[in-house]
N, C-alpha and C positions, 0 to 999 in steps of 0.2 A: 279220241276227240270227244269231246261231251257235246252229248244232244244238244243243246243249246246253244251251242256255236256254231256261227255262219261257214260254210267252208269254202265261200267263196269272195271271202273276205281274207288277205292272204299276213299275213301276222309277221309284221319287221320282228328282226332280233333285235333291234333299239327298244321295239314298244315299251318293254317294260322298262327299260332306263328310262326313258321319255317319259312313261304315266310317274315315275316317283320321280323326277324333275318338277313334274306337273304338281304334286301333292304338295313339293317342297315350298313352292311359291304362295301356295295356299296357307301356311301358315302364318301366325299373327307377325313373325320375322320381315316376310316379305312386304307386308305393308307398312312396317316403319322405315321398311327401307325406301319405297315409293316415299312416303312424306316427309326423309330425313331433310330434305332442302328447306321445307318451311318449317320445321323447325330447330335447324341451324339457325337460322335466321331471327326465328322466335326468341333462343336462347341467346345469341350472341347481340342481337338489334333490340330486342326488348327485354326481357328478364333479365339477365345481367345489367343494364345501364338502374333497368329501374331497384333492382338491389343496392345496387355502389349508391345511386342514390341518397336512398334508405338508410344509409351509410353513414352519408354527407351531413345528413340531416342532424343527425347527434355530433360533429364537427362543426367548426370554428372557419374549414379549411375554407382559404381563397385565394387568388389565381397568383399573389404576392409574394405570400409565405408560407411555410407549412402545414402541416393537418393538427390539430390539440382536440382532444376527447371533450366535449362540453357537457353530456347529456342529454337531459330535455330544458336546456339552457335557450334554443332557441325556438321551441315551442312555449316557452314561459314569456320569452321578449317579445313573441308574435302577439300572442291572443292577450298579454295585459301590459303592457307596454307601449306599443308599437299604432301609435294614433292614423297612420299610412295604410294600414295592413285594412281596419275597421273602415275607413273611407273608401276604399277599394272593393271594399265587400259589399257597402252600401249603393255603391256606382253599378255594381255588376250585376245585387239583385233585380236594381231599380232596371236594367235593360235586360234582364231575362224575361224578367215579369212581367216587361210593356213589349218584346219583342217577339216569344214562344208564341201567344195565341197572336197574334197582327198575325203571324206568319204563317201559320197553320190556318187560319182563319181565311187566309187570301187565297193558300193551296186550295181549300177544299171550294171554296167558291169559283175560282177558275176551272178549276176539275168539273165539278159540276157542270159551266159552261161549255167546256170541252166534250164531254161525252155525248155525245151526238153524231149519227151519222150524216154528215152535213161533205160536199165536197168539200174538199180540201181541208177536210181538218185535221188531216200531220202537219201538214204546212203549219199554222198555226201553233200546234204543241211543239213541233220545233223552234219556231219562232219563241213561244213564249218561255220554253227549257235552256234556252240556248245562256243567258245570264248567269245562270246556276252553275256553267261550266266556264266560267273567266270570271265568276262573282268573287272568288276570295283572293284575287290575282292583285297582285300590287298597283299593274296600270288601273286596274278601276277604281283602288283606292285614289291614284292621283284625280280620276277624272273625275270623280266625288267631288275632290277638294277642288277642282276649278269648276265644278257645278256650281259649289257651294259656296265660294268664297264673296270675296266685297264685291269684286267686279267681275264673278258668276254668270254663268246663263242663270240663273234663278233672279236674279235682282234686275237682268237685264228683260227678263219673259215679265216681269212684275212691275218693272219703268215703262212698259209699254201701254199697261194700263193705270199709270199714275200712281205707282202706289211704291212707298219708299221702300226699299230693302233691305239688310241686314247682315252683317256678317254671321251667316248661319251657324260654319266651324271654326269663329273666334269669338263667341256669345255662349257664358259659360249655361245661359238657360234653354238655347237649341241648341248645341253641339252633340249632346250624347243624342237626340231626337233626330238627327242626320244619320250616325251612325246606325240608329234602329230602324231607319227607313231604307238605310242602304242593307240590311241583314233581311227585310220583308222582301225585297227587290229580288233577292236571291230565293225562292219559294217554289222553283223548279222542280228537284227531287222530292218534296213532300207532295207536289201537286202529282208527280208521275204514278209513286204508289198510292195516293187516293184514286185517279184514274184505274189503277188494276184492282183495285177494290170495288170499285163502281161496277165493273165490267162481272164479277165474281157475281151482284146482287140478281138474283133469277126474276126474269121478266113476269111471272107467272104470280110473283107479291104484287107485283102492282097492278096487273091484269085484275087480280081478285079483290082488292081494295079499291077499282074503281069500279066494280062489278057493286060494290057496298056502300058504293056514293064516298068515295074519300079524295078529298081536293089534292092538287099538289101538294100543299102546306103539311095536311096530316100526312101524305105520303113521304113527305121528307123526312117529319119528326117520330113518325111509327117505324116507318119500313128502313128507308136512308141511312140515316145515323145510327141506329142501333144497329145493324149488317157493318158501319163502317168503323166500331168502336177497337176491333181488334186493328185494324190499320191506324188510328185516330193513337190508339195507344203508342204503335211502334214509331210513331212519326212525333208523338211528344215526348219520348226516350230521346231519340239522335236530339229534336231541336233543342231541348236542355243542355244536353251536354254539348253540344256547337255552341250554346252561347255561352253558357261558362266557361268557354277554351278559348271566346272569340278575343285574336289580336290582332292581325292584318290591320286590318282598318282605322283602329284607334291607333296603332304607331304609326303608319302611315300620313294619315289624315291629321291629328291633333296633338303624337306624342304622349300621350293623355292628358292635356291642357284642353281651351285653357282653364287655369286656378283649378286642377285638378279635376275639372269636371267628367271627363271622359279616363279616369286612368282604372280602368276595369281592372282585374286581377289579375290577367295573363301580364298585361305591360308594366304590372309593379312587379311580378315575381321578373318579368325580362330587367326591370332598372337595377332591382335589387342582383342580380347576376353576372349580368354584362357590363354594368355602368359604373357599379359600385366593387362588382368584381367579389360577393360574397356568397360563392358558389355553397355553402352549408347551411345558410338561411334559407337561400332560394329554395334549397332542395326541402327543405322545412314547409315552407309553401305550398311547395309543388305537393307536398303530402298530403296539407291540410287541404287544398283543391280538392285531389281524389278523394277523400273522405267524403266532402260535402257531395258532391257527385254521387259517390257510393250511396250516403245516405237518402239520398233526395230518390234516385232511383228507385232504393229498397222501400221508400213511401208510397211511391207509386205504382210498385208492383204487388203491396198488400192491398191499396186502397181499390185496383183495379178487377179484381171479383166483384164490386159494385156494382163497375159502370161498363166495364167489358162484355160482351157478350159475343160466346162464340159458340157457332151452329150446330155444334158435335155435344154439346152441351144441353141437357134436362132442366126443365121448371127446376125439377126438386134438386138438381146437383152442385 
């Protein structure tokens, strides 16, 4: 028996089967096999389709008749041909553009609101999150459109005080402007992680900042915002790409009418698929989407060593 074993510690004749069971599990084997379910799922639910795809895209194929090899036949019809494609593009900037900061803008201002310890204020952040979990749900697009419509609670809240009203989403110049107040509406999940952002900022900056005479205001724009630039960043990631994906609402609500005004680029690549049934173009689309997404991303994540600032981080780094 070596010195150094207990001998009152009584030693199965498994142990050692057991400890190399034990080792074996430990190997990088055992853990693919723990997450073989996500990615099955990965490969079979996502990589595969988005390949066949990729596929599609250099095809002609649609849901009528068979597949024919085109090339970059329909990436030449999209980007200089195709006067639908360019209008769609111009629709979807025009409400990313007015809808990212509304939206992010409203998070953090409510958040702000919110961080207080004030009774009942989960009540509250329930109350105000609760939209964001039925917000992209079809019934709300309906209740939108009889918000919105001719004879609306909006024209009827507005006949009250004499004042005529509008068909909001069949007026080609407020229709996409409904849709971007209903996508603000939904500002729940940006507002939660600005809250856990708030909560991260140490009380002890602003303790010493008013110890230096520094109002709210400088406190907001010295301390605040600069502590909140890495959540500020990750929350204008998702809300780009939600609005460049957003469809719900505009099919629901407008179809993208009317006179085209609302037909964002998810409901042209849907007309061009499902409507027209030209499952090779679409996927042509869908490509050039991801691109712009990819790209737009990759902008913002060079650009954000500017404006980001994160706490593990040196003047000089």
């Amino acid at each position: 028996m070596s010195r150094y074993e207990n001998p009152l510690i009584h030693r199965s004749p498994h142990s050692k089967s057991i400890g190399k069971a034990l080792k074996r599990w430990e190997s990088p084997l055992a853990g693919y096999l723990f997450i073989s379910p996500w990615l099955l799922g990965f490969f079979a639910l996502t990589l595969y389709p988005m390949m066949l795809s990729l596929y599609y895209s250099f095809t002609d194929y649609t849901l009528m008749k068979g597949m024919d090899w085109v090339g970059f036949d329909n990436y030449k019809n999209i980007l200089l041909e195709d006067d639908k494609f360019v209008q769609s593009l111009i629709v979807t900037f025009k409400f990313v553009v007015v809808s990212v900061p509304a939206r992010l803008l409203a998070a953090l201002l409510i958040a702000l609101a919110l961080n207080k310890a004030v009774t009942g204020i989960s009540a509250y952040r329930i109350a105000i999150y609760f939209p964001s979990l039925i917000g992209g749900s079809i019934a709300v697009s309906m209740l939108w459109e009889t918000i919105f419509g001719v004879d609306g609670w909006m024209n009827r809240f507005l006949g009250v005080f004499g004042i005529q009203g509008r068909g909001w989403i069949s007026d080609p110049q407020t229709a996409l402007w409904t849709l971007v107040l209903l996508t603000v509406w939904q500002f729940g999940s940006a507002m939660v992680i600005f809250l856990a952002g708030l909560k991260q900022i140490p009380r002890e900056l602003y303790e010493a900042s008013s110890v230096d005479g520094a109002g709210r205001w400088t406190q907001s724009w010295r301390i605040t915002l600069p502590m909140l630039t890495p959540v500020l960043y990750f929350n204008l990631i998702m809300a780009v790409i939600g609005a460049f994906q957003m469809f719900t609402a505009a099919y629901v609500i407008t179809r993208g009418g009317p006179m085209n005004s609302t037909m964002v680029y998810a409901v042209y690549l849907y007309e061009r698929a499902f409507n027209r049934y030209q499952m090779g173009y679409a996927s042509s689309l869908a490509w050039i989407l991801l691109s712009m997404i990819a790209v737009i991303a990759g902008i913002l994540a060079l650009t954000s060593k500017y404006w980001v600032f994160y706490e593990t981080e040196s003047k000089g780094g």
